[in-house]
DRENNUVO-416698 format. One record per residue: residue in one letter; chain; x, y, z of N, C-alpha, C, CB in turn. Coordinates in Angstrom, 3 decimals. Glycine has a CB too. Layout:
N
NODE   type   mol       n.px       n.py       n.pz      ca.px      ca.py      ca.pz       c.px       c.py       c.pz      cb.px      cb.py      cb.pz
NODE      a     A          X          Y          Z          X          Y          Z          X          Y          Z          X          Y          Z
...
//
This chain:
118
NODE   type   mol       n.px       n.py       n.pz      ca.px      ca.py      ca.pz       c.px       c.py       c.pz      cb.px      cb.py      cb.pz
NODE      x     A    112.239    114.782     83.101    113.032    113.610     83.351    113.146    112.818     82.053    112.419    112.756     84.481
NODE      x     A    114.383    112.426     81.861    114.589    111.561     80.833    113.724    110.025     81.141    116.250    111.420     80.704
NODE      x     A    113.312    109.251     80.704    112.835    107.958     80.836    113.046    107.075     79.311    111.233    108.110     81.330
NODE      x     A    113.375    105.988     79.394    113.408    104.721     78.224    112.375    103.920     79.170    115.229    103.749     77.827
NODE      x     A    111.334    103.669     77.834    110.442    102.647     77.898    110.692    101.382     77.112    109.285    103.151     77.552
NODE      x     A    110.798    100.412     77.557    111.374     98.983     76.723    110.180     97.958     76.885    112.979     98.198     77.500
NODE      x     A    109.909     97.875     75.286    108.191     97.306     75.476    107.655     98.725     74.364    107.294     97.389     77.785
NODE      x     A    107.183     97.971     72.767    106.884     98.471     71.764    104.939     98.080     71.890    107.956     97.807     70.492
NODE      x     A    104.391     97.190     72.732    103.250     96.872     72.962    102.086     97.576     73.702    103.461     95.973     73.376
NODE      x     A    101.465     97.087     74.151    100.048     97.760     74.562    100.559     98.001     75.949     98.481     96.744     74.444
NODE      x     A    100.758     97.554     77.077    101.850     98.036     78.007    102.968     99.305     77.761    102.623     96.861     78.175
NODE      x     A    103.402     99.302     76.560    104.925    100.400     76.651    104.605    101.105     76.237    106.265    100.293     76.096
NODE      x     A    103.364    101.741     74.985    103.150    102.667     74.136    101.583    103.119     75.554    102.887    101.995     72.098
NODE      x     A    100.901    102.547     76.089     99.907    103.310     77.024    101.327    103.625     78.404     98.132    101.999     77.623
NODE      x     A    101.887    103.347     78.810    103.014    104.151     79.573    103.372    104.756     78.697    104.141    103.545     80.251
NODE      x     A    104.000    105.392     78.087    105.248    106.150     77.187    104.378    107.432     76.862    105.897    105.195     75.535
NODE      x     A    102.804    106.988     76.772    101.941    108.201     76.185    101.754    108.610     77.463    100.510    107.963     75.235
NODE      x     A    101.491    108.002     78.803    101.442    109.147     79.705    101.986    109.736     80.023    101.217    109.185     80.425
NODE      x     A    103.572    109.101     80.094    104.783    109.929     80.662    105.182    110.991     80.011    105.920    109.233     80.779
NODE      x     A    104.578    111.411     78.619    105.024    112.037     77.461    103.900    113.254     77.918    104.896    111.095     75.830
NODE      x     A    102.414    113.014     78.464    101.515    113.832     78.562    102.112    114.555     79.836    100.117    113.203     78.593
NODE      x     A    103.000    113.681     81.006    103.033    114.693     82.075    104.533    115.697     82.034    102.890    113.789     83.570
NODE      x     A    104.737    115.540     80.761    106.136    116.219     80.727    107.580    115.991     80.376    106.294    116.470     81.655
NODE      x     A    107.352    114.455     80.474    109.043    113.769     80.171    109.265    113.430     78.524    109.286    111.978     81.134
NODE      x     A    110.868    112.959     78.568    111.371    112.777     77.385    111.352    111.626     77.455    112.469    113.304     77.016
NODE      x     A    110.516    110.637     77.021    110.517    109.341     76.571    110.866    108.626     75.478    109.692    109.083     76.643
NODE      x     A    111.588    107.767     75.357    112.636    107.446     74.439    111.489    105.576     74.702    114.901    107.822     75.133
NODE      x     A    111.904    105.125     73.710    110.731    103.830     73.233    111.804    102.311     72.619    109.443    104.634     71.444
NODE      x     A    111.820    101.331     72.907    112.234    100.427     72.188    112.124     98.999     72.891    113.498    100.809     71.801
NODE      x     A    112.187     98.206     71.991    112.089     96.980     71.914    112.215     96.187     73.319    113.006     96.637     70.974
NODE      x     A    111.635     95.008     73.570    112.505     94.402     74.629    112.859     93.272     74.344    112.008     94.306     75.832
NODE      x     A    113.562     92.443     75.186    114.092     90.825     75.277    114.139     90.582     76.946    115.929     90.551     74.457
NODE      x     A    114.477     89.707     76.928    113.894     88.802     78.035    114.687     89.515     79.148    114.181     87.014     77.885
NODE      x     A    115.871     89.988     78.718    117.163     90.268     79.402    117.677     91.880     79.480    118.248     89.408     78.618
NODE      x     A    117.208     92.199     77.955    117.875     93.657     78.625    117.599     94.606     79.580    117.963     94.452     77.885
NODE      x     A    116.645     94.571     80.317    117.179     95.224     81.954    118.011     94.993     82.519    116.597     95.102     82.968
NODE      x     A    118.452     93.648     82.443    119.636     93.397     83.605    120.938     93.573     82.648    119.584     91.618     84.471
NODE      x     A    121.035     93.715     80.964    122.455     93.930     80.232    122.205     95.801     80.287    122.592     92.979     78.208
NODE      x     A    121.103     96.417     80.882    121.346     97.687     80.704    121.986     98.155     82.070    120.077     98.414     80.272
NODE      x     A    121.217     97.569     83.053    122.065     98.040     84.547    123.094     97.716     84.332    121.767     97.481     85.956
NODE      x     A    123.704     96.399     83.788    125.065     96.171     83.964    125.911     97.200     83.102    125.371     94.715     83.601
NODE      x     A    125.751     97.679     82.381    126.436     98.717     80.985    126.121    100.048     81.697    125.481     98.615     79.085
NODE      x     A    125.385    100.565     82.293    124.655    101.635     83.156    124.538    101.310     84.591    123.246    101.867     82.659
NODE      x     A    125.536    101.281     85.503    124.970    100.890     87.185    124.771    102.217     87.509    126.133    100.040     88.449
NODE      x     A    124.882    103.628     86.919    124.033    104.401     87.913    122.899    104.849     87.209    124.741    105.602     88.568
NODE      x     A    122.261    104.065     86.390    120.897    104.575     85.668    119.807    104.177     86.700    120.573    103.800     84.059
NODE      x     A    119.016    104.156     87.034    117.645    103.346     87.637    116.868    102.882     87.054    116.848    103.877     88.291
NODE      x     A    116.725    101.215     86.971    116.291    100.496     85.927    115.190    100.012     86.622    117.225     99.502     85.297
NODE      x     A    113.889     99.992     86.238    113.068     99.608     87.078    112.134     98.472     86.104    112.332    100.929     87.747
NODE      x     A    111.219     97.131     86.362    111.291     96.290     85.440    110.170     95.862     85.613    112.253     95.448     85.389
NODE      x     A    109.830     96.337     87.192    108.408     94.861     86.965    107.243     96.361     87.834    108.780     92.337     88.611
NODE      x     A    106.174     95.959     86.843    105.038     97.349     87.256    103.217     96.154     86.899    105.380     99.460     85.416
NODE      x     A    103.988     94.965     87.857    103.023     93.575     87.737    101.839     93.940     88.670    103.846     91.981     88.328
NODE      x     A    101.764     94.772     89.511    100.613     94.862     90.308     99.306     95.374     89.661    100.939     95.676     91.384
NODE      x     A     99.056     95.555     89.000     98.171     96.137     88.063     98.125     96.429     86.564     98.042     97.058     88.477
NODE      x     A     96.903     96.633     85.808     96.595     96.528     84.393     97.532     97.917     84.037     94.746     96.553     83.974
NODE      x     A     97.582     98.127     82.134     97.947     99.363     82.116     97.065    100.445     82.129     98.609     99.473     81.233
NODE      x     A     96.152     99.932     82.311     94.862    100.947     82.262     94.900    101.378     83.628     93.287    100.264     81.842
NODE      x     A     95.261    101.016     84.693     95.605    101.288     86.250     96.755    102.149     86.306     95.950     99.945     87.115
NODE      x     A     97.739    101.605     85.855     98.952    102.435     85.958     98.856    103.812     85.364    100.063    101.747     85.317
NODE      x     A     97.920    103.952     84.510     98.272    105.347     83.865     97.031    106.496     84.700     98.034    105.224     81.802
NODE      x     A     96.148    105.432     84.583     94.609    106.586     85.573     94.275    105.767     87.114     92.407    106.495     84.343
NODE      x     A     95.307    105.913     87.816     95.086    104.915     89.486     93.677    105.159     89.726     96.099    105.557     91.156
NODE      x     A     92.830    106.000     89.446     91.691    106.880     90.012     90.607    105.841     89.766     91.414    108.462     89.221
NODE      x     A     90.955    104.725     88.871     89.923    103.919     88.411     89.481    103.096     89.177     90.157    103.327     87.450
NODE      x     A     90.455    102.729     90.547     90.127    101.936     91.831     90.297    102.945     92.924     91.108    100.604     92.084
NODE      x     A     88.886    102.715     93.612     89.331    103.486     94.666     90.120    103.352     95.876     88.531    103.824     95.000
NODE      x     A     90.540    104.582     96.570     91.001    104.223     97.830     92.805    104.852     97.180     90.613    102.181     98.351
NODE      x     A     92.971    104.825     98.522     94.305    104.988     98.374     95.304    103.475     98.021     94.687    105.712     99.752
NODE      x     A     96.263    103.755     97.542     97.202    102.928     96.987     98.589    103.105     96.107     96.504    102.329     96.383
NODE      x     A     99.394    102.506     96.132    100.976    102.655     95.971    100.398    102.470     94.019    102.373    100.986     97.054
NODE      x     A    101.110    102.974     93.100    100.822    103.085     91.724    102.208    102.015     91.753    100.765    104.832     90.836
NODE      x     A    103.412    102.470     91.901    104.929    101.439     91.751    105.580    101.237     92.970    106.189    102.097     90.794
NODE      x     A    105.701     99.806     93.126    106.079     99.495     94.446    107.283     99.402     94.335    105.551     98.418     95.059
NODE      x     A    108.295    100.358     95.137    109.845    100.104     94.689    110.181     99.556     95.840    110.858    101.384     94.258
NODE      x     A    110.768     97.933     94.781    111.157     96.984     95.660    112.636     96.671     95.254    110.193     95.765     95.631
NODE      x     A    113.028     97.976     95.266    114.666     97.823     94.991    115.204     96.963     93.848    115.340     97.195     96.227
NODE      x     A    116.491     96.774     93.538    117.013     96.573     92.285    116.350     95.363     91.864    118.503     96.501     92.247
NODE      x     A    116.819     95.097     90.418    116.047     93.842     89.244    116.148     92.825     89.942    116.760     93.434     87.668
NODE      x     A    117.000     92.813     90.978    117.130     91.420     91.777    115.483     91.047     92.436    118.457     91.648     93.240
NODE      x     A    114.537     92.042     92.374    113.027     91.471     93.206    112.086     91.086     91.411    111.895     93.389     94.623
NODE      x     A    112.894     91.872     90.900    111.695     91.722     89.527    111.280     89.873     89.422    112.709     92.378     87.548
NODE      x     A    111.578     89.299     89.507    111.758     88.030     89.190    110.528     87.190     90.308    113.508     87.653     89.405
NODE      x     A    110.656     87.773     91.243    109.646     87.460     92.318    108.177     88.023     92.274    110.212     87.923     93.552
NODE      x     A    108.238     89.191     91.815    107.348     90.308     91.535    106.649     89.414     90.301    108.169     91.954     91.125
NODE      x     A    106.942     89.481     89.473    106.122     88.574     87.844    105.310     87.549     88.574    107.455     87.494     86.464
NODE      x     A    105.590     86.871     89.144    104.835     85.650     89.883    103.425     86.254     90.052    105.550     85.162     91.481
NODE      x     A    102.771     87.260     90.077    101.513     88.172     90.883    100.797     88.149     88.965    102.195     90.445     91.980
NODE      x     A    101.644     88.238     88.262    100.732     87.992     86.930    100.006     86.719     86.877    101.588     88.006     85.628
NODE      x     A    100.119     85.585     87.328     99.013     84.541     87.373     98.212     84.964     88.506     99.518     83.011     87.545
NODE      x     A     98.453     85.486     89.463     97.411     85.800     90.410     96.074     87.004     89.535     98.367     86.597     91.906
NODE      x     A     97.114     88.263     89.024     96.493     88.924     88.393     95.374     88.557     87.244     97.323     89.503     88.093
NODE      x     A     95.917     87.357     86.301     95.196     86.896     85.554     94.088     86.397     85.926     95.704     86.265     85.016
NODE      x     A     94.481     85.396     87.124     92.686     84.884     87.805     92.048     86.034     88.190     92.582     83.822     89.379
NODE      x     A     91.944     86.879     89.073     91.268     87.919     89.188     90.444     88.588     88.001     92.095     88.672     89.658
NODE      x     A     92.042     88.759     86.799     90.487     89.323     86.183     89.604     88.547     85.527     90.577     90.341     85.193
NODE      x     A     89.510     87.456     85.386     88.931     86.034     85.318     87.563     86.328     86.014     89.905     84.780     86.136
NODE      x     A     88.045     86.339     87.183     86.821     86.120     88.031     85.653     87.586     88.548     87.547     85.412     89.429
NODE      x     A     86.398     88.402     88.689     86.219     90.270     88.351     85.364     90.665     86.752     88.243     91.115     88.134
NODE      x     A     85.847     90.097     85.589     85.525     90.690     84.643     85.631     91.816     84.214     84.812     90.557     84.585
NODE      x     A     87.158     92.154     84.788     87.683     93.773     84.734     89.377     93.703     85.067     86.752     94.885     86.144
NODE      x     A     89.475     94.385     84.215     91.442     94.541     85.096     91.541     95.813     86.084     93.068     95.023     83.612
NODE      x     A     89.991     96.283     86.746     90.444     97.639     87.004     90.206     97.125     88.789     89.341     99.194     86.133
NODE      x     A     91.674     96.318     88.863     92.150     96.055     90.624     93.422     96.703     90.767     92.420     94.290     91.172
NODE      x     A     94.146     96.457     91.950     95.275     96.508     92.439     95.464     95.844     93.188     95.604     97.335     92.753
NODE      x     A     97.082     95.698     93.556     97.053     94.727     94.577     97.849     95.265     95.643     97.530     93.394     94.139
NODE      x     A     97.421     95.164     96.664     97.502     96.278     98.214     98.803     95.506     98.820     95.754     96.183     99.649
NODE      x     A     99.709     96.214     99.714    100.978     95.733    100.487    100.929     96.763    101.452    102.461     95.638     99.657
NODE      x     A    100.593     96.553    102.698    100.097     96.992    103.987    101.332     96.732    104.595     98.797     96.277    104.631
NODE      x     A    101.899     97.406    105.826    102.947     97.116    106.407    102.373     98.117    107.749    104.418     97.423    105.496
NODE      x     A    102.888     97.206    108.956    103.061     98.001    109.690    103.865     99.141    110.191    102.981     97.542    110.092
NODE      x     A    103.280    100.020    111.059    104.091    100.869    111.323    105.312    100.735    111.966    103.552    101.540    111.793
NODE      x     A    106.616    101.014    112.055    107.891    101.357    112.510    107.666    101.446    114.282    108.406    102.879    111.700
NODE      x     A    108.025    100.502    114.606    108.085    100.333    116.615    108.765    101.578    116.811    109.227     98.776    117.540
NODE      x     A    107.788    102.120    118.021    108.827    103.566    118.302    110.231    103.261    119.195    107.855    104.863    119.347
NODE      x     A    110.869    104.215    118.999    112.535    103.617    119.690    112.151    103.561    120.673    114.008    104.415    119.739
NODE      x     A    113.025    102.779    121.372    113.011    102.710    123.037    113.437    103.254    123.568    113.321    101.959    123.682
NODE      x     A    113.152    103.724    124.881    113.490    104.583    126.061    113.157    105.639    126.497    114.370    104.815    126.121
//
């Protein structure tokens, strides 16, 4: 799979090296505040995905470091949720505050689907 990582930092270069270890063509550059949403718009059938706020990058690349089962990227549909999603980085920050570790996640439980009627 082709992938662009946007984010030259400790975040984009620990993604870019895993995605590179499991096989993909990762392409690397810069970010600004905005270009996700000037790339979907220039690209609407690319899949731009923006916010990966639920956890450290040390989580995202080895999930195995917390146990239990758990979602690695929560796809919460287009850049339109990213904005809501960032908000969980001050939550994240107290935690590891109070933890003395970034090695959490943060869980989204849903119930199961009512069976149809009749």
């Amino acid at each position: 799979m082709k992938i662009a990582v946007l984010g030259t930092g400790e975040v984009g270069r620990r993604l870019a090296t895993k995605l590179v270890s499991l096989g993909h063509e990762v392409a690397m550059g810069s970010r600004t505040a905005d270009n996700a949403e000037q790339l979907q718009h220039a690209f609407p059938e690319a899949r731009v995905v923006k916010s990966l706020n639920t956890m450290t990058n040390t989580v995202m690349v080895e999930p195995g470091r917390v146990p239990g089962h758990h979602n690695v990227i929560l796809d919460l549909g287009d850049l339109t949720s990213a904005r809501a999603v960032e908000q969980l980085v001050q939550l994240g920050l107290w935690l590891y505050g109070m933890f003395g570790t970034g090695d959490f996640n943060f869980s989204v439980v849903t119930a199961p689907a009512p069976a149809p009627a009749g």
